[in-house]
PQR file of N, CA, C, O and H, with PARSE charges and radii, in Angstrom:
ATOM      1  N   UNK A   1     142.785  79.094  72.528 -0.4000 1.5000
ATOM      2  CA  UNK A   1     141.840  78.532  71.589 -0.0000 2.0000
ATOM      3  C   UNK A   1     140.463  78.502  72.252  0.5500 1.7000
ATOM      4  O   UNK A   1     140.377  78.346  73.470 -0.5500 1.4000
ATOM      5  N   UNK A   2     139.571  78.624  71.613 -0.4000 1.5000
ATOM      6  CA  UNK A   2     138.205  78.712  72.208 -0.0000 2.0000
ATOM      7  C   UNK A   2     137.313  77.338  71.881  0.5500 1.7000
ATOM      8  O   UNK A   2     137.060  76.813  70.797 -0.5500 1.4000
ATOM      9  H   UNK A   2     139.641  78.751  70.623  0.4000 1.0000
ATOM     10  N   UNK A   3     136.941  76.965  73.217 -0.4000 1.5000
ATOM     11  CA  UNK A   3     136.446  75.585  73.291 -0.0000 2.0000
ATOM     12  C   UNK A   3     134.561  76.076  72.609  0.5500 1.7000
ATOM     13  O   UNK A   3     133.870  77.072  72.827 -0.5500 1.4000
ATOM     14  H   UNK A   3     137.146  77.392  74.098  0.4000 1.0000
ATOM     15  N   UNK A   4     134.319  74.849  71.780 -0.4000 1.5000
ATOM     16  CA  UNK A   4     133.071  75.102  70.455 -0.0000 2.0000
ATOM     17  C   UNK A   4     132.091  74.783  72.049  0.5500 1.7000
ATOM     18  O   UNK A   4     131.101  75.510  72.136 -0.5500 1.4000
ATOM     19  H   UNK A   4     134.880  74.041  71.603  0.4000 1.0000
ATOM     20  N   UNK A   5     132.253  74.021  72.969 -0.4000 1.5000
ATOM     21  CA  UNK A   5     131.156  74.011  74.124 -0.0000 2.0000
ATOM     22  C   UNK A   5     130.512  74.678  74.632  0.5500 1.7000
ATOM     23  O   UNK A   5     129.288  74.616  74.748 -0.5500 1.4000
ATOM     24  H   UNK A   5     133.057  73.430  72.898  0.4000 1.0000
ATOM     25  N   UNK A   6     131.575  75.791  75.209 -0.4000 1.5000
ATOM     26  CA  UNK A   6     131.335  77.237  75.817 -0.0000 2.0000
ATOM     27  C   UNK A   6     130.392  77.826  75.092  0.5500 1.7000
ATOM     28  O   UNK A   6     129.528  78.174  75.896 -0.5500 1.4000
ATOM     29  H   UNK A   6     132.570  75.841  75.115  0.4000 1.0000
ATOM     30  N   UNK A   7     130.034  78.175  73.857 -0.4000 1.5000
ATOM     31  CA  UNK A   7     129.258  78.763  73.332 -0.0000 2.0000
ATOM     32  C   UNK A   7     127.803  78.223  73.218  0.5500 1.7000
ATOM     33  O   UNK A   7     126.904  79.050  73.369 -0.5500 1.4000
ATOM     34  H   UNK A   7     130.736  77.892  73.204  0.4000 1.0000
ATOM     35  N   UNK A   8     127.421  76.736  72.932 -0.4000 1.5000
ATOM     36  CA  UNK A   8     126.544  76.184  72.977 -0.0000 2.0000
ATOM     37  C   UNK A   8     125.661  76.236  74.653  0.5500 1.7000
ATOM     38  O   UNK A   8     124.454  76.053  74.812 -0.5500 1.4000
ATOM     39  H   UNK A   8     128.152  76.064  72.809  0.4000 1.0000
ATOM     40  N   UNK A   9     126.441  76.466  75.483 -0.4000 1.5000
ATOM     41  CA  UNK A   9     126.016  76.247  76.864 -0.0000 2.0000
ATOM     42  C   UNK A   9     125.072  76.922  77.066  0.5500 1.7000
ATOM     43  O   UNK A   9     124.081  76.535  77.684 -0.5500 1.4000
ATOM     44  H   UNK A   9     127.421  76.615  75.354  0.4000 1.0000
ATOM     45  N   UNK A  10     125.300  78.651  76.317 -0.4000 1.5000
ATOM     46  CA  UNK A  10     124.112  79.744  76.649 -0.0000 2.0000
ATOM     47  C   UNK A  10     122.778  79.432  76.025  0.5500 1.7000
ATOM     48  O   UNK A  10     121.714  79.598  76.621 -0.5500 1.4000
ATOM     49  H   UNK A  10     126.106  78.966  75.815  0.4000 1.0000
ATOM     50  N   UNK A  11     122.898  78.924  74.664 -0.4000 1.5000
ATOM     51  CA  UNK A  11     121.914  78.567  74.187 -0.0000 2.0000
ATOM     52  C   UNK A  11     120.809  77.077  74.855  0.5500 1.7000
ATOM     53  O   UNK A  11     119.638  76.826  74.569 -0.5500 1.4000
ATOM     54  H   UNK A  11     123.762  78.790  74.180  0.4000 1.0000
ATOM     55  N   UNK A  12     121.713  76.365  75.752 -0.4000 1.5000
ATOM     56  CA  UNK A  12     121.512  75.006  76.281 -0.0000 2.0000
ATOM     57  C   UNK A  12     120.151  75.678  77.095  0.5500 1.7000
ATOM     58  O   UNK A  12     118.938  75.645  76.888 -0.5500 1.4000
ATOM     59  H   UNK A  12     122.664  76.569  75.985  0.4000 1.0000
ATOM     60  N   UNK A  13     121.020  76.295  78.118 -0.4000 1.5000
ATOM     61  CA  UNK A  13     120.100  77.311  79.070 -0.0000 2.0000
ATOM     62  C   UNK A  13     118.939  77.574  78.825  0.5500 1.7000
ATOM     63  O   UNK A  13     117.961  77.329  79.531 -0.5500 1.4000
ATOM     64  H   UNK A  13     122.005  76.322  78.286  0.4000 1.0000
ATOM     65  N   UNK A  14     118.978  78.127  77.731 -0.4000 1.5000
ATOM     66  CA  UNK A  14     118.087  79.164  77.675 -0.0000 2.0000
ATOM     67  C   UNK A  14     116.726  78.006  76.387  0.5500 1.7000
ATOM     68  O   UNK A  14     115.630  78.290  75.903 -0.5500 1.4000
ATOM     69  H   UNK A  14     119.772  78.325  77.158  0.4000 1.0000
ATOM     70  N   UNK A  15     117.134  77.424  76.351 -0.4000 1.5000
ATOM     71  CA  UNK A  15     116.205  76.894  75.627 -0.0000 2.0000
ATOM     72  C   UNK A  15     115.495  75.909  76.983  0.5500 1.7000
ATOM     73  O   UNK A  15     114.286  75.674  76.989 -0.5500 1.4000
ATOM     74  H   UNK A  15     118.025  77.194  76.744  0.4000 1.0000
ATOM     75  N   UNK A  16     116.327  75.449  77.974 -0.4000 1.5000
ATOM     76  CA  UNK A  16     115.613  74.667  78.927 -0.0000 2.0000
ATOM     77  C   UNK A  16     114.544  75.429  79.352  0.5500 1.7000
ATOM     78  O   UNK A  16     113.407  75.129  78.990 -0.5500 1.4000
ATOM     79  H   UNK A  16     117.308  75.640  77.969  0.4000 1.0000
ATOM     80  N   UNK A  17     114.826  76.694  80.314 -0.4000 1.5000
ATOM     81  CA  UNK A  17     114.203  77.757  80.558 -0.0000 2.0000
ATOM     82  C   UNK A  17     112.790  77.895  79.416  0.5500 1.7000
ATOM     83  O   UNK A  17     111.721  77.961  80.021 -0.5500 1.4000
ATOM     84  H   UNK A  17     115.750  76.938  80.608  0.4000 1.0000
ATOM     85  N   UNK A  18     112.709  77.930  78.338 -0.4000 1.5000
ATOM     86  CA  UNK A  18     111.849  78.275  77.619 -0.0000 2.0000
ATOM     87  C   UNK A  18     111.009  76.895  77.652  0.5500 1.7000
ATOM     88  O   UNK A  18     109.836  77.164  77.913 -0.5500 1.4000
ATOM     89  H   UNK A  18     113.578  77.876  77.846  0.4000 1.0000
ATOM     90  N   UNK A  19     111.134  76.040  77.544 -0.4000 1.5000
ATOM     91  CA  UNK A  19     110.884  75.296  77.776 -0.0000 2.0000
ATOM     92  C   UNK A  19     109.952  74.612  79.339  0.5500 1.7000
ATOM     93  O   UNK A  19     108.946  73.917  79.196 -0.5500 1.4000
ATOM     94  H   UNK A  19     112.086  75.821  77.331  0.4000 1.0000
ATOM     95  N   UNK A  20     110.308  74.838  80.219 -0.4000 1.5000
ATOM     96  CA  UNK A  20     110.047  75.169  81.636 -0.0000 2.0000
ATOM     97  C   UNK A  20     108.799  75.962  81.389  0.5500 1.7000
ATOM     98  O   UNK A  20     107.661  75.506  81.495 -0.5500 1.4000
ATOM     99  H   UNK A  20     111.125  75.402  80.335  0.4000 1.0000
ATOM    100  N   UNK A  21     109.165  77.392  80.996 -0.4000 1.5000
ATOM    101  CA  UNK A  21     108.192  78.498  81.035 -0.0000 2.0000
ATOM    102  C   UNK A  21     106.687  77.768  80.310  0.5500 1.7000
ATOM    103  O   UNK A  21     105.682  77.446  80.943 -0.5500 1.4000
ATOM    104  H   UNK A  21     110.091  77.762  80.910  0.4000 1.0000
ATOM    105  N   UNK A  22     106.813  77.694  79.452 -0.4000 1.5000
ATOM    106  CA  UNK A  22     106.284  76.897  78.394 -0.0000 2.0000
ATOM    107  C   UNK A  22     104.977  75.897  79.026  0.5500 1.7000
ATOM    108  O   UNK A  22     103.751  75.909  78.913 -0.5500 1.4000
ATOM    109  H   UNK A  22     107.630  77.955  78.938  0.4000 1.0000
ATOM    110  N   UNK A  23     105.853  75.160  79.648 -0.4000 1.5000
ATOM    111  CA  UNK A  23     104.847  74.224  80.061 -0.0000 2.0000
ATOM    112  C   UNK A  23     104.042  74.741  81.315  0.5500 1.7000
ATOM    113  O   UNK A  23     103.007  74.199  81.703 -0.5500 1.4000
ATOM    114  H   UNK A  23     106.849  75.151  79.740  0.4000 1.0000
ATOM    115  N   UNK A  24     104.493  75.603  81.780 -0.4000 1.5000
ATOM    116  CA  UNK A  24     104.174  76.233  83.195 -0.0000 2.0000
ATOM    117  C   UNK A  24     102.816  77.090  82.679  0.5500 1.7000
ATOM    118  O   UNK A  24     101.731  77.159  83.256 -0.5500 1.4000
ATOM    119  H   UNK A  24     105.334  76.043  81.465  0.4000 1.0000
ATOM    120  N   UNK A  25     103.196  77.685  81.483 -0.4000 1.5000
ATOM    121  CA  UNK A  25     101.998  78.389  81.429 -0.0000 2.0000
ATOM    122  C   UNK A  25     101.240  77.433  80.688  0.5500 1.7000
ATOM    123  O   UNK A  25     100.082  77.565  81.084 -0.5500 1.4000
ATOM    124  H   UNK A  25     104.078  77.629  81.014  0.4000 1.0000
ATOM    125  N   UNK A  26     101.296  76.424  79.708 -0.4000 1.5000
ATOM    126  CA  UNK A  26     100.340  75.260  79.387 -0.0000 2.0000
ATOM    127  C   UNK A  26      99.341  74.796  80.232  0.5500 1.7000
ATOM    128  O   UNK A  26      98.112  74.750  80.184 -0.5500 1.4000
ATOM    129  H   UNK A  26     102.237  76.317  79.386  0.4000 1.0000
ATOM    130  N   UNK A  27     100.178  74.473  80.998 -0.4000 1.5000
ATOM    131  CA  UNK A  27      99.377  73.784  82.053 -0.0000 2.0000
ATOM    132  C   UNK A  27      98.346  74.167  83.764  0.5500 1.7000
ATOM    133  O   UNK A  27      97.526  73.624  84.504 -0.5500 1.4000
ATOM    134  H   UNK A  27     101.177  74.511  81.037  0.4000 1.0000
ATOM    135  N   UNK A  28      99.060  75.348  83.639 -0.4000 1.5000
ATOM    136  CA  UNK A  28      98.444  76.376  84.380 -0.0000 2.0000
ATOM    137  C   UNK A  28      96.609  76.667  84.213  0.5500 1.7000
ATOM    138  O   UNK A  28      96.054  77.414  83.406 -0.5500 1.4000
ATOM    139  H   UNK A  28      99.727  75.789  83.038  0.4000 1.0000
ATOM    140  N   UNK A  29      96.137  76.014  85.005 -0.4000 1.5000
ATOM    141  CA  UNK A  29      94.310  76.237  84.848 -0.0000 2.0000
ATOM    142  C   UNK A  29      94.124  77.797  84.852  0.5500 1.7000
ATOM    143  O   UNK A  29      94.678  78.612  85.589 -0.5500 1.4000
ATOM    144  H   UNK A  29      96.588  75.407  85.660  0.4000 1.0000
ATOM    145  N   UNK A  30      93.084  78.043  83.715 -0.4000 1.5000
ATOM    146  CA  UNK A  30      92.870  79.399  83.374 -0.0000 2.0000
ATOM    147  C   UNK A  30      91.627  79.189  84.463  0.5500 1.7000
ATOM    148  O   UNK A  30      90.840  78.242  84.474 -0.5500 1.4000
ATOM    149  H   UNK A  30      92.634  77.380  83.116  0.4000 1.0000
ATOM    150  N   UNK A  31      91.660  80.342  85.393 -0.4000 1.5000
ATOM    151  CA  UNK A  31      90.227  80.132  86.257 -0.0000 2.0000
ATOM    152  C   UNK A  31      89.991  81.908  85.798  0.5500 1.7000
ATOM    153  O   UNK A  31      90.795  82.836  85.714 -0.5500 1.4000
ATOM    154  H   UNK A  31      92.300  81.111  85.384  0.4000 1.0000
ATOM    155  N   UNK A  32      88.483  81.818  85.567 -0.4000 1.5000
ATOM    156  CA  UNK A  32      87.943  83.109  85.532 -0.0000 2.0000
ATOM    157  C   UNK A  32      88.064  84.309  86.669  0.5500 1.7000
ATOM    158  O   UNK A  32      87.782  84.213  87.864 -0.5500 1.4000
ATOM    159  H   UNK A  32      87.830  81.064  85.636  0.4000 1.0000
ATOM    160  N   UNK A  33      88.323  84.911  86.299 -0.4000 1.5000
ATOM    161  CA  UNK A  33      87.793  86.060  87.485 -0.0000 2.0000
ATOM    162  C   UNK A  33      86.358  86.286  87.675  0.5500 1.7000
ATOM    163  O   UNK A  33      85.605  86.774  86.833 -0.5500 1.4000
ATOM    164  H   UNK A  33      88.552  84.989  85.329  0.4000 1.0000
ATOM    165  N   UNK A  34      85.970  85.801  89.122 -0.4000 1.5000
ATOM    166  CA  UNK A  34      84.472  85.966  89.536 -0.0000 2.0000
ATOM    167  C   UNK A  34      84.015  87.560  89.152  0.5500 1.7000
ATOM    168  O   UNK A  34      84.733  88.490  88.784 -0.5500 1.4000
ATOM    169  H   UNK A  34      86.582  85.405  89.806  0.4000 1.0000
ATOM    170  N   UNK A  35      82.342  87.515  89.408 -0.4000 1.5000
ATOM    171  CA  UNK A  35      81.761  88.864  88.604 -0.0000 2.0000
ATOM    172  C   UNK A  35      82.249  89.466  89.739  0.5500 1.7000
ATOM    173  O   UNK A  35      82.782  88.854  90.664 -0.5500 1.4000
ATOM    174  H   UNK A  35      81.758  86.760  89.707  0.4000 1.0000
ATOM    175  N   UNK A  36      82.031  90.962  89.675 -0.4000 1.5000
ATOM    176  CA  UNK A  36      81.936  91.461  91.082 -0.0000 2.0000
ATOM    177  C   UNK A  36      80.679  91.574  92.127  0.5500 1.7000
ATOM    178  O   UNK A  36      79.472  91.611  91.887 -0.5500 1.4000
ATOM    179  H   UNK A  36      81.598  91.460  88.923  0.4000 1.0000
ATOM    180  N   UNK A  37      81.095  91.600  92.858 -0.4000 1.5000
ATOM    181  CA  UNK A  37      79.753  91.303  93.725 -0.0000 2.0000
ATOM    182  C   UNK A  37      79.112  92.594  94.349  0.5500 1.7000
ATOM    183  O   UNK A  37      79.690  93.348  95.132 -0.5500 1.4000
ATOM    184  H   UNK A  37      82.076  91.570  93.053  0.4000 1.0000
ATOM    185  N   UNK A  38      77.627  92.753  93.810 -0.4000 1.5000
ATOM    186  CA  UNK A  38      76.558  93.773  94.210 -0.0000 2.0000
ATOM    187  C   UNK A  38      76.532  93.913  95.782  0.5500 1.7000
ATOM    188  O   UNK A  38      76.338  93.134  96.715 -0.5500 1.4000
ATOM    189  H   UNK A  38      77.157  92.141  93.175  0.4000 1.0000
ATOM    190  N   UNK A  39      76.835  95.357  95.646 -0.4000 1.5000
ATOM    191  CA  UNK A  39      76.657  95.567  97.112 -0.0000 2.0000
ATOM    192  C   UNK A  39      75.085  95.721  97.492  0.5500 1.7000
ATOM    193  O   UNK A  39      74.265  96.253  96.744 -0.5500 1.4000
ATOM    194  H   UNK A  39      76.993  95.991  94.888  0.4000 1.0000
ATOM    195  N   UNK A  40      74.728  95.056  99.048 -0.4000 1.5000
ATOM    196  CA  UNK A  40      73.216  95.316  99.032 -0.0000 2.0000
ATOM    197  C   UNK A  40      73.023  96.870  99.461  0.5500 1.7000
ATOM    198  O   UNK A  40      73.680  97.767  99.989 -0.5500 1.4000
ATOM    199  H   UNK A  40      75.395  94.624  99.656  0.4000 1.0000
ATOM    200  N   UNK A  41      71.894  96.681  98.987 -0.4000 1.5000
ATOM    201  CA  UNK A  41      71.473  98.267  99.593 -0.0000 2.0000
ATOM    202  C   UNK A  41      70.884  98.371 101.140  0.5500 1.7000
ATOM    203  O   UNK A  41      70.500  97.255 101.489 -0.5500 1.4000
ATOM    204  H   UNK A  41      71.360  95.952  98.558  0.4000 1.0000
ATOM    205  N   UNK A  42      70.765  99.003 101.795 -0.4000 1.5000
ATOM    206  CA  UNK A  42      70.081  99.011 103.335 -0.0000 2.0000
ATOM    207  C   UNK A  42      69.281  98.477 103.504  0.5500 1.7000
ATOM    208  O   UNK A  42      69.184  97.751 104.493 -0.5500 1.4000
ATOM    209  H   UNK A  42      71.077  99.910 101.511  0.4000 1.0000
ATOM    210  N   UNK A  43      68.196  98.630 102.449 -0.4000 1.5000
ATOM    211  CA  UNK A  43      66.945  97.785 102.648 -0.0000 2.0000
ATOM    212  C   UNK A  43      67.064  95.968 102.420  0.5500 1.7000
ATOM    213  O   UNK A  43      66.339  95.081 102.871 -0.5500 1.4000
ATOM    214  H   UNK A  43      68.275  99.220 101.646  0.4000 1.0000
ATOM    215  N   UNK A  44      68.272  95.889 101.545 -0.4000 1.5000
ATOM    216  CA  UNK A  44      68.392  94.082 101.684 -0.0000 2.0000
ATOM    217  C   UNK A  44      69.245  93.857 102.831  0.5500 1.7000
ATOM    218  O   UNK A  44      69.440  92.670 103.093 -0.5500 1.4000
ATOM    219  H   UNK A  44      68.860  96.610 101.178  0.4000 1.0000
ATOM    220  N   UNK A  45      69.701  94.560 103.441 -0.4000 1.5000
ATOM    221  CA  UNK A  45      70.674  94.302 104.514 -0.0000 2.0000
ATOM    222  C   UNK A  45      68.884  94.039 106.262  0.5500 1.7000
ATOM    223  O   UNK A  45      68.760  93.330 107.260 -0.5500 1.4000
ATOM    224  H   UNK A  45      69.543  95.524 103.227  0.4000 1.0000
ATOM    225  N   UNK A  46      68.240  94.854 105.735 -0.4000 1.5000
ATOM    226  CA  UNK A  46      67.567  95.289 106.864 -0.0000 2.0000
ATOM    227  C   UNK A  46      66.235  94.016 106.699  0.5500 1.7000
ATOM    228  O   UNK A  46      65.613  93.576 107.666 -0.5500 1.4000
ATOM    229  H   UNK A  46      68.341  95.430 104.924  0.4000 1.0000
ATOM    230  N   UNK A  47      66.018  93.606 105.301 -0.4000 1.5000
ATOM    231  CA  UNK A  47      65.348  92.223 105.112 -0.0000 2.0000
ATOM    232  C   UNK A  47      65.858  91.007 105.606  0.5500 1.7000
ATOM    233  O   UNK A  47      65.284  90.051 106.129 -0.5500 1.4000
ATOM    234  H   UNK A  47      66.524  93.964 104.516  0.4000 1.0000
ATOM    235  N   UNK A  48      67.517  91.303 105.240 -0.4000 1.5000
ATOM    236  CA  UNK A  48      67.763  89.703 105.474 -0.0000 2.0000
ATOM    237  C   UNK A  48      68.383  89.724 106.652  0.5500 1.7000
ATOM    238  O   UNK A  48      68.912  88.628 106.839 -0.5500 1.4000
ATOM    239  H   UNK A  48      67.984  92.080 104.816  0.4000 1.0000
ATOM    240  N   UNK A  49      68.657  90.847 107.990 -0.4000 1.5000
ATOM    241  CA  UNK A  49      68.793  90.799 108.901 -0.0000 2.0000
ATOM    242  C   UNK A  49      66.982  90.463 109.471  0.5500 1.7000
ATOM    243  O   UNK A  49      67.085  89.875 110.548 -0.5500 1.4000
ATOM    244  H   UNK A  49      68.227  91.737 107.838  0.4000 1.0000
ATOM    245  N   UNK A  50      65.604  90.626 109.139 -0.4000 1.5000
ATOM    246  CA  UNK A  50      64.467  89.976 109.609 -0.0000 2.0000
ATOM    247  C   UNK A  50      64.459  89.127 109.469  0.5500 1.7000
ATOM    248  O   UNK A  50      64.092  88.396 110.389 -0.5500 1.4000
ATOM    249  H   UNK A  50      65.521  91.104 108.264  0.4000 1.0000
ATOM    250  N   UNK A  51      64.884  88.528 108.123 -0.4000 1.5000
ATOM    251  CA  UNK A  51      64.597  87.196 108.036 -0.0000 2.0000
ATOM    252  C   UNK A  51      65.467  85.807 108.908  0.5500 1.7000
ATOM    253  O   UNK A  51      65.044  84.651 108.936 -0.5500 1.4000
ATOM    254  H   UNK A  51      65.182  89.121 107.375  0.4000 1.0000
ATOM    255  N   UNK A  52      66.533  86.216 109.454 -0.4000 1.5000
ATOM    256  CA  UNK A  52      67.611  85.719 110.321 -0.0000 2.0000
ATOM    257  C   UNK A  52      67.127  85.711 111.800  0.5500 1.7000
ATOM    258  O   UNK A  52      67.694  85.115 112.716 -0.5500 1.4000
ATOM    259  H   UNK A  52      66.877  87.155 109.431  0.4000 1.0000
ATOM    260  N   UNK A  53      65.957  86.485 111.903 -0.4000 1.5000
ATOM    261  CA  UNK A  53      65.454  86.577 113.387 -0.0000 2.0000
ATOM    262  C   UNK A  53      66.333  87.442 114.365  0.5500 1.7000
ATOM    263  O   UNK A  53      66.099  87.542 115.569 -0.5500 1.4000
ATOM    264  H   UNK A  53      65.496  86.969 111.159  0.4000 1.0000
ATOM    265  N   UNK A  54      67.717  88.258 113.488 -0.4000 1.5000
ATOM    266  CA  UNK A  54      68.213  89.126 114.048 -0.0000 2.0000
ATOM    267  C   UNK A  54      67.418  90.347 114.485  0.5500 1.7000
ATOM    268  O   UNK A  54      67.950  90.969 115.405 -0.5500 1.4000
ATOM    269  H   UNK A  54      67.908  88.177 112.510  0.4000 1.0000
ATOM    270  N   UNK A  55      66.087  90.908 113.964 -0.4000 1.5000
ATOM    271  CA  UNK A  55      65.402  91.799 114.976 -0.0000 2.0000
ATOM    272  C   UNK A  55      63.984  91.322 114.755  0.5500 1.7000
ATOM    273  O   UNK A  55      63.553  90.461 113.987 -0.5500 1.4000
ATOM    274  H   UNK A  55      65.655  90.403 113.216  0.4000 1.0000
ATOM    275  N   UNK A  56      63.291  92.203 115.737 -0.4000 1.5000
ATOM    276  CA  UNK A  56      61.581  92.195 116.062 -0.0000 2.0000
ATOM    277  C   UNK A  56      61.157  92.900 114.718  0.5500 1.7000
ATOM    278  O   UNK A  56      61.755  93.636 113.933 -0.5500 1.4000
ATOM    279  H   UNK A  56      63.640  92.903 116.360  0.4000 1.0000
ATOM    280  N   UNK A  57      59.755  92.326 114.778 -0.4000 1.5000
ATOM    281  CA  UNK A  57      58.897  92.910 113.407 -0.0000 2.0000
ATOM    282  C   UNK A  57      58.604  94.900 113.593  0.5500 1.7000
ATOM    283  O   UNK A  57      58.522  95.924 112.916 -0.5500 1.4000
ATOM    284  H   UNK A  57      59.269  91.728 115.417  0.4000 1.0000
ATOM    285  N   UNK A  58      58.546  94.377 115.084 -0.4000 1.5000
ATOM    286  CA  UNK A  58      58.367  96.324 114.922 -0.0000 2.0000
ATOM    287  C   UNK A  58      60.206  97.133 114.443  0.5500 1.7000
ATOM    288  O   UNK A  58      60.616  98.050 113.730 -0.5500 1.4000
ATOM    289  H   UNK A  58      58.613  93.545 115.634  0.4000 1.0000
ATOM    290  N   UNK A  59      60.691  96.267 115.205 -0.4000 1.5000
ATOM    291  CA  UNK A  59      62.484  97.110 114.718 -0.0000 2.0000
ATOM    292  C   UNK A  59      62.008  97.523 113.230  0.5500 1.7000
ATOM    293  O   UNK A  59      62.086  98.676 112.804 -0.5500 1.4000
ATOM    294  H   UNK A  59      60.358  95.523 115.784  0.4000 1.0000
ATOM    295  N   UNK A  60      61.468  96.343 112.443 -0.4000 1.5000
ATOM    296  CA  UNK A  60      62.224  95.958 111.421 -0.0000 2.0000
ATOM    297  C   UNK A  60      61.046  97.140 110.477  0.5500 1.7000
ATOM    298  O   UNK A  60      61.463  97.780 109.512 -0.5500 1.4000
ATOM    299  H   UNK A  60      61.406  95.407 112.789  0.4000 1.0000
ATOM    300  N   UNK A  61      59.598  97.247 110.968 -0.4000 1.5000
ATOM    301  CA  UNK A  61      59.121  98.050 110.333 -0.0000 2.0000
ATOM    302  C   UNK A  61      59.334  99.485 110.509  0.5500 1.7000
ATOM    303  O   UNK A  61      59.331 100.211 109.514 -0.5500 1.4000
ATOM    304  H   UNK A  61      59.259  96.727 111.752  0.4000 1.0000
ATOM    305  N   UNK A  62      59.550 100.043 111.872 -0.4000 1.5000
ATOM    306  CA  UNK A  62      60.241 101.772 112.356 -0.0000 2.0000
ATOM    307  C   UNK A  62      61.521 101.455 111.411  0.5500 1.7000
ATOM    308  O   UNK A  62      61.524 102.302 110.518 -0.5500 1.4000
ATOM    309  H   UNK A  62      59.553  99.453 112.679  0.4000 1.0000
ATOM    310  N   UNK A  63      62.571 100.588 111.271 -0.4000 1.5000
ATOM    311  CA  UNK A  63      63.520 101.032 110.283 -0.0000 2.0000
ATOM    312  C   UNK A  63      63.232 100.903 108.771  0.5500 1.7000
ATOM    313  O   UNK A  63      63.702 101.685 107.944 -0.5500 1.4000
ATOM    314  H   UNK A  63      62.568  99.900 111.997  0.4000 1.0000
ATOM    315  N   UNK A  64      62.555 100.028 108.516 -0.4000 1.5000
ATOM    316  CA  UNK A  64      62.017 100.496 106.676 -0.0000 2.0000
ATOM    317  C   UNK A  64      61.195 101.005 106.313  0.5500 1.7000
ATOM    318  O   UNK A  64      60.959 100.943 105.106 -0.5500 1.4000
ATOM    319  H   UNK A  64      62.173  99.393 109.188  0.4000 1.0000
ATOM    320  N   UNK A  65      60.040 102.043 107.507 -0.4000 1.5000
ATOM    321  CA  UNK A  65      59.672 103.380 107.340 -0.0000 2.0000
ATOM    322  C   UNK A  65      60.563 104.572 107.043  0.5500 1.7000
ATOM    323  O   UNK A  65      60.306 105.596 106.409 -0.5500 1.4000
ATOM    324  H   UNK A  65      60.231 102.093 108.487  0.4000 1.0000
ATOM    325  N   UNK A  66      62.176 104.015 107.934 -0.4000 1.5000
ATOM    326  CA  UNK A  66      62.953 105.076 107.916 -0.0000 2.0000
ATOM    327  C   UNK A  66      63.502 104.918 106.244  0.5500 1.7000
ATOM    328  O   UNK A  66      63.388 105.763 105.356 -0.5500 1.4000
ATOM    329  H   UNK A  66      62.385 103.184 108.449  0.4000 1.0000
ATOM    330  N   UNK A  67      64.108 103.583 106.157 -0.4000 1.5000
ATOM    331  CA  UNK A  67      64.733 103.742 104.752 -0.0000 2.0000
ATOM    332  C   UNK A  67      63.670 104.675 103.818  0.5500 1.7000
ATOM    333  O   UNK A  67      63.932 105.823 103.460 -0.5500 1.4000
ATOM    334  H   UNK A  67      64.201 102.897 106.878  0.4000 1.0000
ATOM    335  N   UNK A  68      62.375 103.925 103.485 -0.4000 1.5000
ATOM    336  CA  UNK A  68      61.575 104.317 102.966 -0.0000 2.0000
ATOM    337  C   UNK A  68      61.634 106.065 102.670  0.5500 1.7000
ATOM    338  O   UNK A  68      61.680 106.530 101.532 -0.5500 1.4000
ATOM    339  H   UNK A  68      62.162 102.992 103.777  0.4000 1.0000
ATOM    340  N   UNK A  69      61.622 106.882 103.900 -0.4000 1.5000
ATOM    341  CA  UNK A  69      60.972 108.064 104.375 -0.0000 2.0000
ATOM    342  C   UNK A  69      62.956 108.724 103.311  0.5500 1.7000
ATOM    343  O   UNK A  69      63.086 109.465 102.336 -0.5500 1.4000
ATOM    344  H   UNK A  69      61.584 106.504 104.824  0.4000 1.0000
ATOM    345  N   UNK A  70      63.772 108.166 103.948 -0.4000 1.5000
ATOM    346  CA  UNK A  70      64.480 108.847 103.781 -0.0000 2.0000
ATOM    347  C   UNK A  70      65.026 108.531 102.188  0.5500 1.7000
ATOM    348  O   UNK A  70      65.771 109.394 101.725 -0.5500 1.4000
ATOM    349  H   UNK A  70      63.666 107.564 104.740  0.4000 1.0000
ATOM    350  N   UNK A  71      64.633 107.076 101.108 -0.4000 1.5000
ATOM    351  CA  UNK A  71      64.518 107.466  99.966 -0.0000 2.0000
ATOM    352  C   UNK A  71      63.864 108.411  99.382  0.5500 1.7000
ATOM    353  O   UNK A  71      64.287 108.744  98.275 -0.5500 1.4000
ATOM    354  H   UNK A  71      64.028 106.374 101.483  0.4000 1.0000
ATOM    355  N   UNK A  72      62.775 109.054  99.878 -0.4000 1.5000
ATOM    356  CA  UNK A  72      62.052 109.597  98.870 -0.0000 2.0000
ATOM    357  C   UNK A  72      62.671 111.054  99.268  0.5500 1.7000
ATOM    358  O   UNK A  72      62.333 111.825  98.370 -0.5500 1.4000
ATOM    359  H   UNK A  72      62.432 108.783 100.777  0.4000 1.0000
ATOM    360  N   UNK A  73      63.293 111.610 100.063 -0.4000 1.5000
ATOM    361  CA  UNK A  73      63.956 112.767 100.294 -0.0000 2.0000
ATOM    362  C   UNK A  73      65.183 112.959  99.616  0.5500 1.7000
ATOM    363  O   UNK A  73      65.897 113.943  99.807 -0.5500 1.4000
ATOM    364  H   UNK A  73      63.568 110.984 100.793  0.4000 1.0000
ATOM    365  N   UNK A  74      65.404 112.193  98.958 -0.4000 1.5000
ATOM    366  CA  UNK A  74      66.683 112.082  98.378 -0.0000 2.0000
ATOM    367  C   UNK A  74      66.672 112.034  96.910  0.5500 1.7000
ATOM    368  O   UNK A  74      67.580 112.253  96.108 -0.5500 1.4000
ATOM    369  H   UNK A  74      64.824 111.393  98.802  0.4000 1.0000
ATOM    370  N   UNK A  75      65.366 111.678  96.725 -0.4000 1.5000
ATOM    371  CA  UNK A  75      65.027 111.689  94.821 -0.0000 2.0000
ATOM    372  C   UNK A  75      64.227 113.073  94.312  0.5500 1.7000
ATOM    373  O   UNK A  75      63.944 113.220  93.123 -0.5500 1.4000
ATOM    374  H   UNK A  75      64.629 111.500  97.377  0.4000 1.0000
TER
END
């Protein structure tokens, strides 16, 4: 004879489970995905390494003569 329990059990399950899921994703903080982030170009890398006191004013002008020299060869 087949016990009427056995059958209810799968459904027991599976409704807990849904249930579970349920709230998991409810409650789960939606956080944005940040923008992506702009890569600098040489010349902001070569500013904000002056401005850090990471090099001398002459470094800093022989290399953004160079950027300089070598944008316009390129356009």
């Amino acid at each position: 004879m087949h016990y009427v329990g056995q059958s209810l059990w799968g459904m027991h399950v599976f409704w807990w489970l849904f249930w579970i899921v349920a709230i998991v994703v409810l409650f789960t903080p939606i956080t944005p995905v940040p923008p992506r982030r702009w890569r600098e170009t040489p010349l902001e890398i070569l500013q904000r390494r002056y401005v850090a006191g990471e090099i001398a004013s002459a470094e800093y002008e022989e290399r953004k003569a160079k950027l300089e020299c070598d944008a316009k060869l390129t356009k």
